[in-house]
C-alpha positions in Angstrom: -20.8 11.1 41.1 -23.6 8.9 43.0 -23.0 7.2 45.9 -20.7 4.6 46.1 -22.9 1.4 46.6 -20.7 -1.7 46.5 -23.5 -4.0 45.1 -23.9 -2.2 42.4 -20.2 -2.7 41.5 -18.2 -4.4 39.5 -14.5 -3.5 40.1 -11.0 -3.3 37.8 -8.0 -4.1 39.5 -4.7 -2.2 38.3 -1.1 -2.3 40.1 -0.3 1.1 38.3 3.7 0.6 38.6 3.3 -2.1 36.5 0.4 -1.4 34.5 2.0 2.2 33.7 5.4 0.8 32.7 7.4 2.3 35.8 10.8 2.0 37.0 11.5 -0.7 39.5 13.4 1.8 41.5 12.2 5.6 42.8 15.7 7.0 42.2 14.1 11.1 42.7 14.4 11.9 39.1 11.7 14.6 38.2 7.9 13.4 37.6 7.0 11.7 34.5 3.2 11.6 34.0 2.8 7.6 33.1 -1.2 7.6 34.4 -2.0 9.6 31.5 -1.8 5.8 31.0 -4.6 4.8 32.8 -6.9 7.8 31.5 -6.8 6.4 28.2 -7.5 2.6 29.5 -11.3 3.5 31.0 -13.0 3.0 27.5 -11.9 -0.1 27.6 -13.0 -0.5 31.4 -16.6 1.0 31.0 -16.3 -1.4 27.6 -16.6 -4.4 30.4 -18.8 -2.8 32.6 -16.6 -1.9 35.1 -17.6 1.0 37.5 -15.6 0.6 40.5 -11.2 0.9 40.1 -9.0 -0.5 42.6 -5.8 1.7 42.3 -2.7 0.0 44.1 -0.2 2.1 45.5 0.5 5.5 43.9 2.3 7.4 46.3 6.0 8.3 46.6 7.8 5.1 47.5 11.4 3.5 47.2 10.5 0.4 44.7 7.2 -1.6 44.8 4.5 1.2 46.1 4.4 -1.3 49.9 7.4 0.9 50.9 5.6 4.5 51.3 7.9 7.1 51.8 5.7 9.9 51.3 1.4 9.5 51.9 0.8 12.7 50.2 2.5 13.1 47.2 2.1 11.0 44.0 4.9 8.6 43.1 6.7 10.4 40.7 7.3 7.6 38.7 3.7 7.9 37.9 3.4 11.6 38.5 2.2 14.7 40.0 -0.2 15.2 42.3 -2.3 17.3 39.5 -1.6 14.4 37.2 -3.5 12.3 39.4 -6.3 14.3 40.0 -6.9 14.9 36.6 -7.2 11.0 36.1 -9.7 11.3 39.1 -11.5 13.7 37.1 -12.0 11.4 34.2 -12.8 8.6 36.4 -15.7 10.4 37.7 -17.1 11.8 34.5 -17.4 8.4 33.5 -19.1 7.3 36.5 -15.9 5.1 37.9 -15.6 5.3 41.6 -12.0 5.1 42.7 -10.8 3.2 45.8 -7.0 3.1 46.8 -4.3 1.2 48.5 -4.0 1.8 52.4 -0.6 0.5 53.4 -1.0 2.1 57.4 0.7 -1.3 58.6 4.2 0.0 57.6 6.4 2.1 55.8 9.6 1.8 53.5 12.8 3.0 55.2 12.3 6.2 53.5 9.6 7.8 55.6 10.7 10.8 57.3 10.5 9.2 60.4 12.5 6.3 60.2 15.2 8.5 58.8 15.1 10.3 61.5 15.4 7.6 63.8 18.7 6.2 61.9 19.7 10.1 62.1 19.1 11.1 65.9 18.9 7.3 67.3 17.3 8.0 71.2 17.2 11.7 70.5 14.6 11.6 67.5 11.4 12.6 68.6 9.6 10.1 66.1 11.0 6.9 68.5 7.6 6.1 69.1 6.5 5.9 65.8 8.4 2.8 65.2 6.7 -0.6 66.7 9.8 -3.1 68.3 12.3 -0.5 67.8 15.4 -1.5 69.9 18.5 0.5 69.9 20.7 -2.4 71.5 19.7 -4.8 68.7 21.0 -5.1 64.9 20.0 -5.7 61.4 20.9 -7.1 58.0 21.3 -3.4 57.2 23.8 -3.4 60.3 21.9 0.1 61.3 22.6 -0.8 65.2 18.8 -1.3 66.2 16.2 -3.2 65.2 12.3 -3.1 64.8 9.6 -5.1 63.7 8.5 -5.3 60.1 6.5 -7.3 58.4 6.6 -11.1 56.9 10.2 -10.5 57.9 11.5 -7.5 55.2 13.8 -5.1 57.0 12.2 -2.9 53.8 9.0 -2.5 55.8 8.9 -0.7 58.7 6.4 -1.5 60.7 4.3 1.5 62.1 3.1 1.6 65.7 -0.8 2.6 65.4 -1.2 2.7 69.2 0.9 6.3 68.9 -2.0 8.9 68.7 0.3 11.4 66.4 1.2 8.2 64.2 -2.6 7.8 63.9 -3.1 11.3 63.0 -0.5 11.5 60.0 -2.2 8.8 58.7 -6.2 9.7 58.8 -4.9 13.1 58.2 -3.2 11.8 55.0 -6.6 9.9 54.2 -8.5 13.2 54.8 -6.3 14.9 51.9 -7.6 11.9 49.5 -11.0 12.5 50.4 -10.7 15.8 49.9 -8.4 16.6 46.6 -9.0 13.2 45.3 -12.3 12.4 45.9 -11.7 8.8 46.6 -14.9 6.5 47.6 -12.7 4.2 50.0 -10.1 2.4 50.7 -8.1 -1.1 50.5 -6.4 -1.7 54.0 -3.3 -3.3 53.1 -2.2 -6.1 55.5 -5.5 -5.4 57.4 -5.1 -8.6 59.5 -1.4 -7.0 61.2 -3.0 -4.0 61.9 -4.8 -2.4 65.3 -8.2 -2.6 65.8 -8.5 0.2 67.8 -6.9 2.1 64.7 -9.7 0.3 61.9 -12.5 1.8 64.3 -10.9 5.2 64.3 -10.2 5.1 60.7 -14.5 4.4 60.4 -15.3 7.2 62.7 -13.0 9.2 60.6 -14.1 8.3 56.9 -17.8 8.3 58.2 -17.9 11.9 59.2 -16.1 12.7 55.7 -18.4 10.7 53.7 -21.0 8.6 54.8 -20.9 6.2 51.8 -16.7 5.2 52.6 -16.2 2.2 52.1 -13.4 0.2 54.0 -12.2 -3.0 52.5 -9.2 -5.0 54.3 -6.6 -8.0 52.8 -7.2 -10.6 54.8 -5.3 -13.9 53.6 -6.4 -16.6 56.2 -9.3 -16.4 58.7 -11.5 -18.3 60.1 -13.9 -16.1 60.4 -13.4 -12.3 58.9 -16.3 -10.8 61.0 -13.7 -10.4 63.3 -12.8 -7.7 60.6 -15.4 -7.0 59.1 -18.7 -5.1 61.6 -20.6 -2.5 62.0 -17.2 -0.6 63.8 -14.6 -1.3 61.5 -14.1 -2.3 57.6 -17.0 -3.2 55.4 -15.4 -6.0 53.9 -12.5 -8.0 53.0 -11.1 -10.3 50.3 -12.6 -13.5 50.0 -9.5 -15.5 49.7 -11.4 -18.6 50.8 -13.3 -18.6 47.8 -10.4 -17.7 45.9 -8.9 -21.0 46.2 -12.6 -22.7 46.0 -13.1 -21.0 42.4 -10.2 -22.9 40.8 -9.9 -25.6 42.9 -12.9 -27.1 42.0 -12.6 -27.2 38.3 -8.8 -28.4 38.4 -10.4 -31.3 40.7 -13.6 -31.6 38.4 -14.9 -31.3 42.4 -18.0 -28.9 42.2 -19.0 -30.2 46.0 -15.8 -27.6 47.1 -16.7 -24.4 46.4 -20.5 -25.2 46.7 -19.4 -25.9 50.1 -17.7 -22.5 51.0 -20.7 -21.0 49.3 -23.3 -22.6 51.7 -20.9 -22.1 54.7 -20.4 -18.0 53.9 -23.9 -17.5 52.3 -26.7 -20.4 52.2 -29.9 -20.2 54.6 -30.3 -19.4 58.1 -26.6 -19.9 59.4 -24.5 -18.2 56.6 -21.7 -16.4 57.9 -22.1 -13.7 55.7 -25.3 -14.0 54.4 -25.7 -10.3 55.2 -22.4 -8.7 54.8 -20.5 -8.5 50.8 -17.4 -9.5 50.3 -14.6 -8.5 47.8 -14.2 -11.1 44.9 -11.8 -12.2 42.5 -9.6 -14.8 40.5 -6.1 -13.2 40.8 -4.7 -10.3 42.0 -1.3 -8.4 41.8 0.0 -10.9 44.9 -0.8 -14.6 43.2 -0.4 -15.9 39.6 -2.8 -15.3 37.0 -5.9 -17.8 36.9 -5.0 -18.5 33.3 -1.4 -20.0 34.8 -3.4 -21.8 37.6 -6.3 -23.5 35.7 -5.9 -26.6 34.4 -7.7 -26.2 31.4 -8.1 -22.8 29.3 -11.9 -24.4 29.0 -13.0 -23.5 32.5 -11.9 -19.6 32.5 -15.4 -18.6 31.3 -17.2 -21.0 34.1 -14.7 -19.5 36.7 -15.9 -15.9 35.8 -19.4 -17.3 35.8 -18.9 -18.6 39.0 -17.1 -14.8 40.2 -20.2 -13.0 38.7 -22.8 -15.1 39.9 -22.0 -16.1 43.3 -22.5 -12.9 46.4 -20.0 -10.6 46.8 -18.7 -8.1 44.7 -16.9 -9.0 41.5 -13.3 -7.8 40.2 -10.9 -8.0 37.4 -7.0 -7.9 37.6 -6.0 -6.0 34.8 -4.7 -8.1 31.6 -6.5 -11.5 33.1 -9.9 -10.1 31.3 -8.1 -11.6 27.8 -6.4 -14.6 29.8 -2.9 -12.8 30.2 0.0 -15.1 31.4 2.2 -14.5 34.6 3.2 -17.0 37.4 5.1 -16.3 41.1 8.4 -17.3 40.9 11.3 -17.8 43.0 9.4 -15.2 45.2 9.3 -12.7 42.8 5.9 -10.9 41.9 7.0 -9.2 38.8 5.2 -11.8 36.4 1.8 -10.8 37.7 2.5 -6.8 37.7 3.5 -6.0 33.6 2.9 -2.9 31.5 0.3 -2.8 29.3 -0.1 -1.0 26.0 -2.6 0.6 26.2 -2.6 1.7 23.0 -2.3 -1.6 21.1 -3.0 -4.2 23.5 -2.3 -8.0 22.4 -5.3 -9.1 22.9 -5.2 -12.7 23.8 -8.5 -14.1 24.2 -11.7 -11.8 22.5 -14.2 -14.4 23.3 -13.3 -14.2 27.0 -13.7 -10.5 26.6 -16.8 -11.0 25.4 -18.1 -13.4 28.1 -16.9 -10.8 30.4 -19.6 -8.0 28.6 -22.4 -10.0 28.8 -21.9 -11.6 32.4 -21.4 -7.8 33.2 -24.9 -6.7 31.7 -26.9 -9.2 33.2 -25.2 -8.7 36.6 -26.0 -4.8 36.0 -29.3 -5.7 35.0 -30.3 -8.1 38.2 -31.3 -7.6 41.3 -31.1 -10.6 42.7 -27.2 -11.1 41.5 -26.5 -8.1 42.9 -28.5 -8.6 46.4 -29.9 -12.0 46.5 -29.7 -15.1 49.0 -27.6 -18.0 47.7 -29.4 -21.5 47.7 -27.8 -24.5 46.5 -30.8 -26.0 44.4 -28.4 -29.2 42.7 -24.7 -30.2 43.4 -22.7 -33.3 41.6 -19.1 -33.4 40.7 -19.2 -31.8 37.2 -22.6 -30.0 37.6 -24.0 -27.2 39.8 -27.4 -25.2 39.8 -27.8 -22.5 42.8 -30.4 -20.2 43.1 -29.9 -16.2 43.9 -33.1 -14.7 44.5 -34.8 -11.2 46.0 -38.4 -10.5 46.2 -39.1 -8.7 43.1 -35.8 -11.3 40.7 -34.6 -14.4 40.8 -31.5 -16.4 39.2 -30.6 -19.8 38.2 -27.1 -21.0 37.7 -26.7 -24.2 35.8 -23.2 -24.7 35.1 -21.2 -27.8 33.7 -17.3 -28.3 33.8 -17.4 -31.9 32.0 -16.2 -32.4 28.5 -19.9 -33.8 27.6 -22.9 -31.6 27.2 -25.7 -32.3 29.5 -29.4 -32.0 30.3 -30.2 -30.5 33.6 -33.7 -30.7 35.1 -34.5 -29.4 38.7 -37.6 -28.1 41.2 -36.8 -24.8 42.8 -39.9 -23.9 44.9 -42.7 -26.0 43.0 -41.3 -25.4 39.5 -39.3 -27.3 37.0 -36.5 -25.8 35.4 -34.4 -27.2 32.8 -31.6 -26.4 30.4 -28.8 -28.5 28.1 -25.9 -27.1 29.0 -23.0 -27.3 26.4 -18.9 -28.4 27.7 -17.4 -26.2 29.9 -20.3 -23.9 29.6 -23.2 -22.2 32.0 -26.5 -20.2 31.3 -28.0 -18.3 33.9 -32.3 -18.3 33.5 -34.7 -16.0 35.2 -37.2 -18.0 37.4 
């Protein structure tokens, strides 16, 4: 496998309870080996161009994969340990680099140690392990004591990373990935709940393993994610900001939006992260699929365009690459996370498959999409052109969301470029 190099990627997104057709519930029956699932689904990944999967949770947990019980051994609801590496084998004869879920800011109330806790109260020797606990307190599980979770779920135990041996279980856990596995990074789940102290040691630690380990946190809201993302701890984050930008603008018809947020992260001199690449996307296994969000089934090619195009690094959530339905509801994520057969897929929407293939070549293909500056070159309400250029390529983006086709004519550095750009559509030229 070459080094993992994370603008050359372009990533595929699976939450492999779902995806695999798991049970909601771990209820310790013996392994079933569902990610033979997942084997067979990489034609149809390298099919899009996809070298780079993002592999939710997979190890042994209680119901939704956020609830570890166990960070070494594969959920048996998906599997063995030997069933997974032979996926990881597969992935990396096709030249798929695999990155997976880090969920280090809690635990489900399975984990060894919080059992032990409940067991041996004071006298357990894993007291520390627990942030907040409080043996004079209560919870909705009436356990006498309390602790701190997170976003309020009792489910979730949250760890406390200042403990060196809690540290230690965890890197040690990552180490075994590396090694058996041979994973090329990690998502930090919850990233913005977790230590610093712990995302520098985790860098140290993945950087004497492997010096292309990449670190890539969830961050929801920030203001600014270099606090996040340096030269000490991740790589990268989501780019939620630009996750709301993407559709926004087109249900709004408001192209000024995300041109905006792409100036303020990328454009000229004063770009936040003109230098640094940020993780990409339209939906995920946590919000409802951009099919269920957009306005109008019209603008899912121009949103992909836009994913494609714009810096950072592109990805997929499995399903939405043929416009597959699933909306949040009543709080419940199980919409967004459904099994797929993979064996007769109902294929929904070819000609957004297709889109997909060809924005993937030409991605693959340039330089300056993979690498380039971002410079706004012409911004109206329906119509955008932006500019992506290195020293040896550069890319224009003409892009209209109206109902009307239009002429576009602009200057970008002395020369005139022009194109008629059909409804709803884009072309990207080479300057």
């Amino acid at each position: 496998m070459k080094n993992f190099i994370p603008n050359e990627c372009i990533f595929y997104h699976i939450y492999p309870l779902g995806f695999c057709g798991a049970p909601q519930k771990n209820t310790g029956e013996a392994p079933i080996n569902r990610l033979d699932k997942i084997e067979r689904w990489i034609p149809h990944m390298k099919s899009l161009g996809i070298n780079a999967l993002y592999l939710g949770p997979i190890f042994d947990s209680g119901f939704h994969g956020y609830d570890t019980h166990d960070f070494t051994k594969i959920d048996p609801r998906l599997g063995t340990n030997e069933d997974f590496k032979s996926l990881c084998k597969a992935l990396d004869e096709t030249g798929i680099h695999l990155i997976l879920d880090g969920v280090f800011n809690h635990v489900g109330r399975g984990h060894f140690a919080f059992q032990d806790v409940l067991k041996n109260r004071e006298s357990s020797p894993y007291c520390s392990w627990i942030s907040g606990l409080n043996f004079n307190g209560n919870n909705d599980r009436n356990d006498g004591l309390s602790y701190d979770n997170w976003a309020g779920h009792n489910t979730l135990v949250k760890l406390n990373l200042k403990n060196p041996q809690v540290r230690e279980h965890l890197l040690s856990a990552v180490d075994m990935w590396i090694d058996e596995f041979g994973i090329s990074g990690l998502r930090l789940d919850a990233a913005d709940c977790i230590d610093h102290d712990f995302f520098r040691e985790l860098r140290r630690r993945t950087l004497s393993k492997r010096p292309d380990f990449w670190l890539m946190g969830e961050i929801t809201c920030a203001s600014d994610y270099r606090v996040w993302m340096n030269d000490d701890m991740l790589h990268s984050v989501t780019n939620y900001e630009c996750y709301k930008g993407l559709y926004s603008c087109l249900n709004t018809k408001n192209l000024f939006e995300i041109a905006h947020s792409f100036n303020r992260q990328f454009g000229g001199e004063w770009g936040l992260y003109k230098d640094k690449t940020l993780y990409s996307f339209v939906d995920n296994h946590d919000v409802s699929r951009i099919v269920n969000v957009l306005n109008r089934h019209e603008d899912l090619k121009n949103i992909y365009t836009l994913l494609y195009t714009m810096p950072g690094i592109p990805s997929i959530y499995y399903g939405s690459e043929w416009a597959i339905s699933g909306k949040k509801e009543r709080h419940s994520d199980a919409a967004m996370r459904p099994a797929i057969d993979v064996d007769n897929p109902n294929i929904l929407d070819r000609e957004l498959m297709e889109h997909l293939k060809t924005l993937a070549q030409v991605r693959h293909s340039s330089p300056a999409l993979k690498y380039g500056s971002y410079e706004s070159v012409q911004i109206m309400n329906e119509q955008l052109v932006f500019a992506r250029s290195t020293d040896q390529d550069t890319r224009l983006v003409f892009m209209n969301i109206s109902s009307d086709s239009k002429f576009l004519s602009v200057n970008y550095k002395g020369r005139q470029y022009e194109a008629q750009v059909a409804p709803y559509s884009s072309q990207i030229i080479k300057a």
